[in-house]
C-alpha positions as CSV (number, residue, x, y, z in Angstrom):
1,X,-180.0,-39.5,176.5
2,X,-177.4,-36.7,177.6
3,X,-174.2,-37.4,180.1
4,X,-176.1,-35.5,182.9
5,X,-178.8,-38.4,183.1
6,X,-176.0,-41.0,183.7
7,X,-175.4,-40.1,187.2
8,X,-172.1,-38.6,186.2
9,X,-170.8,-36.0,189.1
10,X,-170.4,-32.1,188.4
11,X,-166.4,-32.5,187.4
12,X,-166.5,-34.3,185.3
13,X,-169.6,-33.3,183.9
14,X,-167.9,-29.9,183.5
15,X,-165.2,-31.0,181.9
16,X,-167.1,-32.9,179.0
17,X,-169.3,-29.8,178.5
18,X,-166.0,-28.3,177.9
19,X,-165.1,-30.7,174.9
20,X,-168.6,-30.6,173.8
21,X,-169.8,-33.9,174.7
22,X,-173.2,-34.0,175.1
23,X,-174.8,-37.4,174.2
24,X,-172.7,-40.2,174.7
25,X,-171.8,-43.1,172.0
26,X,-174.1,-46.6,172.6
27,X,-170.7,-48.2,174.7
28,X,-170.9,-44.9,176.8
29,X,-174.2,-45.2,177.5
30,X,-174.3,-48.7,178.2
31,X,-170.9,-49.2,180.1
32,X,-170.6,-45.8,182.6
33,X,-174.0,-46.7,184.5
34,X,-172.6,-50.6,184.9
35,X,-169.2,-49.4,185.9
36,X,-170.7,-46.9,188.2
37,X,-171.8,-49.6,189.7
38,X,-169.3,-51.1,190.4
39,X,-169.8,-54.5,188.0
40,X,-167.0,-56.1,186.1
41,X,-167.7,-55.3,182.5
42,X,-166.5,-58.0,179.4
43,X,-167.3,-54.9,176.6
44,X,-166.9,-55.7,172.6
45,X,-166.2,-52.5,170.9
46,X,-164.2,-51.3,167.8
47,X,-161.6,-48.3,168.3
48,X,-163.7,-45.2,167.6
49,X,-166.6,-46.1,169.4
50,X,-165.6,-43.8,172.6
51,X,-164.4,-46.8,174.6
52,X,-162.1,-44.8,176.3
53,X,-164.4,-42.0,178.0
54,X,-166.4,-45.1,178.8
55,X,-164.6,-46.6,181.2
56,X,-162.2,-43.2,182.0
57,X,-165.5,-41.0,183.5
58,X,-166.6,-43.4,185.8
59,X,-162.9,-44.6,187.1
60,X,-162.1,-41.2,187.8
61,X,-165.7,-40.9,189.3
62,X,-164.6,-43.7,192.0
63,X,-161.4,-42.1,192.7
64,X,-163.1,-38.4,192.9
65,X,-165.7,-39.7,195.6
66,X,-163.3,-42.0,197.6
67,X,-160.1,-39.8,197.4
68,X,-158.5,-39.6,200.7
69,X,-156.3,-36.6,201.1
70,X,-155.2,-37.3,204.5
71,X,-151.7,-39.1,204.1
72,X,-150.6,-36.5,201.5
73,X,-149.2,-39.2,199.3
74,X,-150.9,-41.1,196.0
75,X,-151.1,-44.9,195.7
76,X,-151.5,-46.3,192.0
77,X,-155.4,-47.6,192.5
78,X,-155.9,-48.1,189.3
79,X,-154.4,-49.8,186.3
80,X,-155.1,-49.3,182.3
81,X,-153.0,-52.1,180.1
82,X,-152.6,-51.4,176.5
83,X,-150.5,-53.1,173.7
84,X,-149.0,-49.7,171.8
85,X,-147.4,-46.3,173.3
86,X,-149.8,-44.5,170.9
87,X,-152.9,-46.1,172.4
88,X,-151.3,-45.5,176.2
89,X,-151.0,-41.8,175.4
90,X,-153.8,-41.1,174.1
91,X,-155.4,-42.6,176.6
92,X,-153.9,-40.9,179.5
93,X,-154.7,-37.2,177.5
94,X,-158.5,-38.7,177.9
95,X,-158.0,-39.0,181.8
96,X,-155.8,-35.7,181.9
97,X,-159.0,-34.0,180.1
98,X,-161.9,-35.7,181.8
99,X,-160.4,-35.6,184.8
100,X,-159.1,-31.7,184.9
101,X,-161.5,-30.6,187.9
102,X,-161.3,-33.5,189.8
103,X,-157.2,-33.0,190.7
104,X,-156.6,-37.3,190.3
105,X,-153.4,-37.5,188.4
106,X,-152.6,-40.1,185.7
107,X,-149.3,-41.5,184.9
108,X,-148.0,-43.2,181.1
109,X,-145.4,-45.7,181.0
110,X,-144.5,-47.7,177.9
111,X,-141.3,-48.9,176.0
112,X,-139.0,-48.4,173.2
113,X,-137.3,-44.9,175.4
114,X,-135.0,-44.3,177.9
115,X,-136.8,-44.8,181.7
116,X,-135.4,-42.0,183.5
117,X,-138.1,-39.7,183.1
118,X,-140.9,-41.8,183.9
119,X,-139.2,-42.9,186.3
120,X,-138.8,-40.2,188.4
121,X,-142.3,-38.9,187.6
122,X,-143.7,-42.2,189.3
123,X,-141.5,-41.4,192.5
124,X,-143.7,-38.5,193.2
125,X,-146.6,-40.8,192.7
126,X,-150.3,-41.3,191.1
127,X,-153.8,-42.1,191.1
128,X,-154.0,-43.7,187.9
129,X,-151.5,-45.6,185.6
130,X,-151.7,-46.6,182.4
131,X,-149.0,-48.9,180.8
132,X,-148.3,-51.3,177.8
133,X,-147.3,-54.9,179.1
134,X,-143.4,-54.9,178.7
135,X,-142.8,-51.5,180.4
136,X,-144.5,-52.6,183.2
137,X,-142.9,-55.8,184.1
138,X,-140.0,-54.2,183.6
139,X,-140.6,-51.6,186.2
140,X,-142.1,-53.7,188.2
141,X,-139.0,-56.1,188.5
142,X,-137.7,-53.3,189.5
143,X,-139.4,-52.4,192.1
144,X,-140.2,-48.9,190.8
145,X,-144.0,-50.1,190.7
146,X,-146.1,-52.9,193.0
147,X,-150.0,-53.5,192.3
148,X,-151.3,-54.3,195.4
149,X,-153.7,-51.6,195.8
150,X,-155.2,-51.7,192.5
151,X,-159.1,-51.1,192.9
152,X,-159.8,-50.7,189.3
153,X,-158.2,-52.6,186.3
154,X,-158.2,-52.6,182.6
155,X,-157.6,-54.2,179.8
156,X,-157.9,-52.3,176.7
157,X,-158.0,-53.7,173.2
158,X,-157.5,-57.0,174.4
159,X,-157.9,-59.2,170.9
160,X,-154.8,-56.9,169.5
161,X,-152.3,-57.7,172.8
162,X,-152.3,-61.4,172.4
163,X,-151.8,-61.2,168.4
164,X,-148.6,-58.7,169.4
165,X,-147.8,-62.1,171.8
166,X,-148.5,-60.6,175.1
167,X,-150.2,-63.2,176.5
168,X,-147.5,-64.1,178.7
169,X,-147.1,-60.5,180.2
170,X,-150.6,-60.1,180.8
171,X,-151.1,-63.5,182.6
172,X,-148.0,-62.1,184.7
173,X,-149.5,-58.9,185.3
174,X,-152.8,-60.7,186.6
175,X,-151.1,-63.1,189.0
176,X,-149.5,-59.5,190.9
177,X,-153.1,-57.7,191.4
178,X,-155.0,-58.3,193.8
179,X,-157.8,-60.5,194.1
180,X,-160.6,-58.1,195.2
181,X,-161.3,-55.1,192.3
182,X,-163.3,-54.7,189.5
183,X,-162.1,-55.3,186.2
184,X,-163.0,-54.1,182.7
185,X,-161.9,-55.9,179.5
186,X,-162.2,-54.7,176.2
187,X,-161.8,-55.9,172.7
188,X,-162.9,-55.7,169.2
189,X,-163.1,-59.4,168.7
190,X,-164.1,-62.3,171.2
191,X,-162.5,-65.5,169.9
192,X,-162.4,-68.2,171.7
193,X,-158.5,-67.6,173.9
194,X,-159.9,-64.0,174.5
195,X,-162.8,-65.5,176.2
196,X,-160.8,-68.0,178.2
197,X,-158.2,-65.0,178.9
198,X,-161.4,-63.1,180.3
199,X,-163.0,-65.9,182.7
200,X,-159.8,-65.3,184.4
201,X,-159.7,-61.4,185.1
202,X,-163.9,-60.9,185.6
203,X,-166.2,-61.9,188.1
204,X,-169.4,-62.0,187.1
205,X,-169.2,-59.5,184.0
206,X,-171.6,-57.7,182.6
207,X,-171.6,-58.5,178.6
208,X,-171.6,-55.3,176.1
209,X,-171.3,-55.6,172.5
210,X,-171.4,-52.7,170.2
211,X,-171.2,-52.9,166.5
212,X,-168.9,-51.1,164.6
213,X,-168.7,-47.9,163.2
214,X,-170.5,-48.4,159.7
215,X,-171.6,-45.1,158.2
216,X,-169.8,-42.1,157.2
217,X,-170.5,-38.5,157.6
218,X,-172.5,-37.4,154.3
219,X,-170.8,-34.2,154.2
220,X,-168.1,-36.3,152.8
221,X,-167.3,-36.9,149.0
222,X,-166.0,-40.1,147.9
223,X,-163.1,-40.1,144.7
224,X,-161.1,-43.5,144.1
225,X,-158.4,-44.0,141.5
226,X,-157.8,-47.7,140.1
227,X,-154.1,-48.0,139.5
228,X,-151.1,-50.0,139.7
229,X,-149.0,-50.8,142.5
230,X,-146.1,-49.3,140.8
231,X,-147.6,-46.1,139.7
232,X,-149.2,-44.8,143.1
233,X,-145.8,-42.7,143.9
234,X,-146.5,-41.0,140.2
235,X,-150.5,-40.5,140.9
236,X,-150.0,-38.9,144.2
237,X,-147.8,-36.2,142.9
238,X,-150.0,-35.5,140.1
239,X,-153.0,-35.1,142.3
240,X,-151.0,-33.1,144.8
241,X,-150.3,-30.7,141.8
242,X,-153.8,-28.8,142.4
243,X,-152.3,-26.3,144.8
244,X,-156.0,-25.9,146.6
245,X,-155.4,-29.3,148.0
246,X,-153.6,-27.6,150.9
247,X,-153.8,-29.6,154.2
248,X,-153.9,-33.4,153.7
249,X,-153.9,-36.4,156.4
250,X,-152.6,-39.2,154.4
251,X,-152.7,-42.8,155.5
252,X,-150.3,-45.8,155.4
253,X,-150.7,-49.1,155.9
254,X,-147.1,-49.5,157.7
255,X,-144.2,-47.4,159.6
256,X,-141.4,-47.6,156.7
257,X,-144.4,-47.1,154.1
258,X,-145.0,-43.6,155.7
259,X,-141.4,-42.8,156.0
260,X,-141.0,-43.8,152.0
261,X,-143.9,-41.9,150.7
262,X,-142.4,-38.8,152.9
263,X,-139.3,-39.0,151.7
264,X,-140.7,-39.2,147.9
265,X,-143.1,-36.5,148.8
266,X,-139.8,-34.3,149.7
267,X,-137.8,-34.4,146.7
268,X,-140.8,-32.6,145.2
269,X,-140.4,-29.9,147.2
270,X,-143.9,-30.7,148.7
271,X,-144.0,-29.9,152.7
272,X,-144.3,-33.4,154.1
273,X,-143.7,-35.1,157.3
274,X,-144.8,-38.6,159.4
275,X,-146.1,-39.4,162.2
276,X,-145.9,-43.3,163.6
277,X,-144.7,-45.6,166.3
278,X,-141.3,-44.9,165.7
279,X,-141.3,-41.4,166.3
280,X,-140.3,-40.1,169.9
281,X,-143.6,-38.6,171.4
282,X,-142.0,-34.6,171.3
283,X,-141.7,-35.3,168.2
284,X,-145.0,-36.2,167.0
285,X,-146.0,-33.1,168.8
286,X,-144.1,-31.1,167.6
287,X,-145.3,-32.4,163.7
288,X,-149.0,-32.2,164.6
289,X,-148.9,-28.5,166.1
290,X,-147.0,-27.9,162.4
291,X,-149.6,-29.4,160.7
292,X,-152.3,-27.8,162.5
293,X,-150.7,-24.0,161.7
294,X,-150.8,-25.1,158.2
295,X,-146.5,-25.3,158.4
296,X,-147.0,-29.0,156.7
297,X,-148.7,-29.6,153.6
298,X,-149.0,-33.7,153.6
299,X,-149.3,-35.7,157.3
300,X,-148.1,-39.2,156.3
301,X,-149.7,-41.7,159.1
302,X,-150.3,-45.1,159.8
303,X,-153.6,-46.0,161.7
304,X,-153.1,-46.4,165.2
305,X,-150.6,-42.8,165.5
306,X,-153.4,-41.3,163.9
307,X,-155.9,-42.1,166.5
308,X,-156.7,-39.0,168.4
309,X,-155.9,-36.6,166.1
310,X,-158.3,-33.7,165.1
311,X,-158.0,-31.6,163.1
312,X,-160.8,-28.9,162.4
313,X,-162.1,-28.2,158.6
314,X,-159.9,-30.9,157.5
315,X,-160.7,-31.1,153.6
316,X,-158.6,-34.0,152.6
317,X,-158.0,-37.6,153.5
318,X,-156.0,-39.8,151.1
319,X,-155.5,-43.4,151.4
320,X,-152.1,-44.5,149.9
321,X,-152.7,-47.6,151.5
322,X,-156.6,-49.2,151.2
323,X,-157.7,-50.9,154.6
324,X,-158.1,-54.5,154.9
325,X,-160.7,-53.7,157.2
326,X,-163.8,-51.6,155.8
327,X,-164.1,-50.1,159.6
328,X,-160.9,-48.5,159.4
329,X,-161.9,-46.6,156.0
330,X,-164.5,-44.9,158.5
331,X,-162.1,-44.0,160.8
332,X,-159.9,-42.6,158.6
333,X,-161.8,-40.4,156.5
334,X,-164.3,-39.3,159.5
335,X,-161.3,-37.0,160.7
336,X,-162.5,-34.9,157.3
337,X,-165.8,-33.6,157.0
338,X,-166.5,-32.2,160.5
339,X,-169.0,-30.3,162.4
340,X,-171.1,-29.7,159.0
341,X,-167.8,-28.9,157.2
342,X,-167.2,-30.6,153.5
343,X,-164.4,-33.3,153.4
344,X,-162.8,-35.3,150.4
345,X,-161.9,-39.2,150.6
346,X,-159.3,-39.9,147.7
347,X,-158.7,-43.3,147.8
348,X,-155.9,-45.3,145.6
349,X,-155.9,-48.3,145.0
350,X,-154.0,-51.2,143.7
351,X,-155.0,-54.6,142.1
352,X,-154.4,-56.6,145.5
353,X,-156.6,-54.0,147.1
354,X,-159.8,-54.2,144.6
355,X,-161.7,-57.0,147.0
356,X,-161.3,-54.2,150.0
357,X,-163.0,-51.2,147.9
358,X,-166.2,-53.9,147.7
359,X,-166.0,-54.4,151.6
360,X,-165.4,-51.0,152.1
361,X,-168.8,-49.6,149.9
362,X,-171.0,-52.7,151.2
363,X,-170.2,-50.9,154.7
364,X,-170.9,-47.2,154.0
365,X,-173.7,-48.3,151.5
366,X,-172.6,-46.6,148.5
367,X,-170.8,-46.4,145.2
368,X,-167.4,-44.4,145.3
369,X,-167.0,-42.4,142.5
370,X,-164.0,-43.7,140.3
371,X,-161.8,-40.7,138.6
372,X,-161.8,-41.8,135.0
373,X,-159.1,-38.6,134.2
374,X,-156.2,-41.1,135.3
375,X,-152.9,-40.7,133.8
376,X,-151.7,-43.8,136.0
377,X,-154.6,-46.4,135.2
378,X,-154.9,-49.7,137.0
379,X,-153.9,-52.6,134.0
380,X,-151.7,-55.2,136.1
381,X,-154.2,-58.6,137.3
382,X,-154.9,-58.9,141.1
383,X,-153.6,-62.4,142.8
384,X,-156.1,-65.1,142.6
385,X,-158.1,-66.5,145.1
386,X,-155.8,-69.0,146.0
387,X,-152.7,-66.9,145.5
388,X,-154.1,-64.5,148.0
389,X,-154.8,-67.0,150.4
390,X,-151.2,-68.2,150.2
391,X,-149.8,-64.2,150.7
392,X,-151.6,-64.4,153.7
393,X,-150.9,-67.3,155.3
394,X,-147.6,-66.2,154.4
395,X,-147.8,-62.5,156.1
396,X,-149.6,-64.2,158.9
397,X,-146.6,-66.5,159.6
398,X,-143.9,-63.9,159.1
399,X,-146.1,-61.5,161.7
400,X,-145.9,-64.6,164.3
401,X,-142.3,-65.0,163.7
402,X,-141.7,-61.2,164.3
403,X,-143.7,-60.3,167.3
404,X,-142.1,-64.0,168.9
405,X,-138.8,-62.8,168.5
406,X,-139.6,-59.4,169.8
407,X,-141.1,-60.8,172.5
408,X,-138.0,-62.8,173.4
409,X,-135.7,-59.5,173.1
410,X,-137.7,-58.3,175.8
411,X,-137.6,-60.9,177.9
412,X,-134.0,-61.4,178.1
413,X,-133.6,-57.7,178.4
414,X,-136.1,-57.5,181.6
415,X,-134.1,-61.2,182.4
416,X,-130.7,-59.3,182.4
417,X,-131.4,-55.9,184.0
418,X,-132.8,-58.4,187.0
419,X,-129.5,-60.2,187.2
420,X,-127.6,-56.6,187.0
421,X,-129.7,-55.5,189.8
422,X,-129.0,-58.7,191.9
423,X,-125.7,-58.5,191.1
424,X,-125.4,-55.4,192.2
425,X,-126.9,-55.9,195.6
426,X,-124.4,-58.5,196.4
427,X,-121.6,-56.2,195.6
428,X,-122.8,-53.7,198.2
């Protein structure tokens, strides 16, 4: 099946030629014709799948064919929520490029910056907006934003927003749209509050499920090195001494992680920079057009500031950091080894992180070769069973903890710019 045969109009189809899309993914073909449609959609889908074009091409295709020019103005009709600022951008850059030819204009609000700028870009207004929760609210309050004209709404990795503790926000959100629209809701798991949380926002959905990426590109070599916790600082360096590794993407499991590992990566004089959450987006720009021109020897990343990135005849992906999640190994190492290109996955790995290497081959169904020319061998014991179990109960709990009180910052900051603005009112 190509795009042409999904009843997909000449804009957009355009556009799509343009970046080489052909033949969509199993969500694209099973979600555009639905949403075409005009039918709620409850969709179960990994990141990586191409969720996004899967509801972006046909939400742009409603807007294309019922634009009304008339009143020269925009109204916001349609509404994309997402937990992270990395996940909102790179989802508007999808709309801005499948939508190029069609003229309808997307807007990206999220938090953790100064509001002025969007801000003034949402006075001139939009066609489609995408937002994480606390941004919006706060905008909303406001009175920059109101969602009474949504047509089209959706809520994008769903499962992830209520483990950040959005729940609250989202059920918020819900109560201001209005009643009649059609709603998509996507996550990568459907336990049971996600379900509940979904009875609420679809009418009559249609169910997708699609499994997960679980097979990587075979023009892709797999190298693993067992080591110590300790010694991976030591056993990156001496890998990065073979000077024809010249362009590496490498992954870390957390923000201050990638910022460590540049900094080491630094003192050795090795061209090294990071690119997370915490960086403003100019400058993660800014880093990736380095990289790209070959300025930056090392890109330091954690997984979701890496999503979207592509880089062509990328050789080399190392994992500093092994993935819990044997999915996410995919992902990480299928931005290597493109378009019949050969890549290298060099993976490191620490005691605690053994049990993930057997998830990990189980998935792509195959051995990884383990370098036995280590100078930094693994010898330290992994926890046991039990002792893992406790870590992560432990980690679990200190995650809740964080994104609670995180949750309460923002409340009482949305809480007290409402009383300023009040305040204000009754002064003039």
């Amino acid at each position: 099946m190509k795009f042409k045969e999904l009843g997909i109009i000449e804009p957009l189809l355009r556009a799509l030629n343009e970046e080489e899309y052909v033949k969509p993914t199993p969500i694209q073909a099973k979600a555009i014709p639905l949403i075409l449609n005009r039918n709620d959609v409850l969709g179960s889908a990994q990141t990586g799948t191409g969720k996004t074009a899967a509801f972006a091409v046909p939400i742009l295709q409603h807007l294309y064919l019922s634009r009304n020019n008339s009143n020269g103005g925009r109204i916001v009709k349609s509404l994309v929520i997402t937990p992270t600022r990395e996940l909102a951008i790179q989802i508007g850059e999808s709309f801005s490029i499948y939508g190029k030819f069609t003229g309808i204009k997307n807007i990206v609000v999220f938090g953790g910056v100064p509001q002025g700028k969007q801000t003034d870009v949402l006075r001139k207004g939009t066609d489609i907006l995408v937002a994480t929760p606390g941004r919006l609210l706060d905008l909303m309050d406001q009175g920059y934003i109101e969602l009474k004209d949504i047509e089209y709404f959706v809520l994008d990795e769903a499962d992830r927003m209520l483990d950040m503790g959005f729940i609250h926000d989202i059920r918020k959100i819900i109560r201001k749209l209005p009643a009649k629209r059609q709603s998509l809701f996507f996550s990568a798991t459907m336990p049971a509050n996600i379900v509940e949380l979904s009875r609420k926002i679809l009418t009559n959905p249609r169910k997708i499920d699609v499994s997960p990426v679980s097979s990587a590109a075979e023009t892709v070599s797999h190298y693993l090195y067992y080591t110590n916790k300790s010694k991976k600082k030591d056993l990156l360096f001496h890998i990065l001494k073979d000077q024809k590794i010249d362009q590496v993407l490498l992954f870390s499991r957390t923000k201050h992680g990638a910022d460590r590992i540049t900094r080491n990566l630094k003192r050795e004089k090795i061209r090294t920079a990071a690119i997370h959450g915490d960086k403003a987006q100019n400058q993660r720009q800014k880093v990736l057009s380095q990289f790209k021109a070959g300025e930056i020897r090392v890109l330091v990343a954690t997984d979701i500031a890496a999503r979207g990135i592509d880089i062509d005849k990328l050789k080399y992906v190392i994992n500093y950091d092994i993935p819990n999640i044997a999915e996410t190994y995919v992902h990480r190492i299928g931005r290597s080894g493109r378009a019949g290109e050969n890549g290298n996955a060099v993976s490191l790995c620490e005691p605690e992180e053994n049990v993930f290497i057997k998830d990990i081959e189980k998935l792509i169904k195959q051995k990884i070769t383990v370098i036995s020319d280590n100078p930094f061998p693994q010898t330290d014991n992994p926890r046991t069973i039990e002792e893992n179990r406790e870590w992560e109960k432990e980690k679990q709990r200190r995650k809740q903890e964080f994104f609670a009180a995180k949750q309460n910052r923002e409340s009482n900051n949305t809480r007290s710019k409402s009383c300023r603005k009040n305040t204000s009112r009754v002064i003039q």
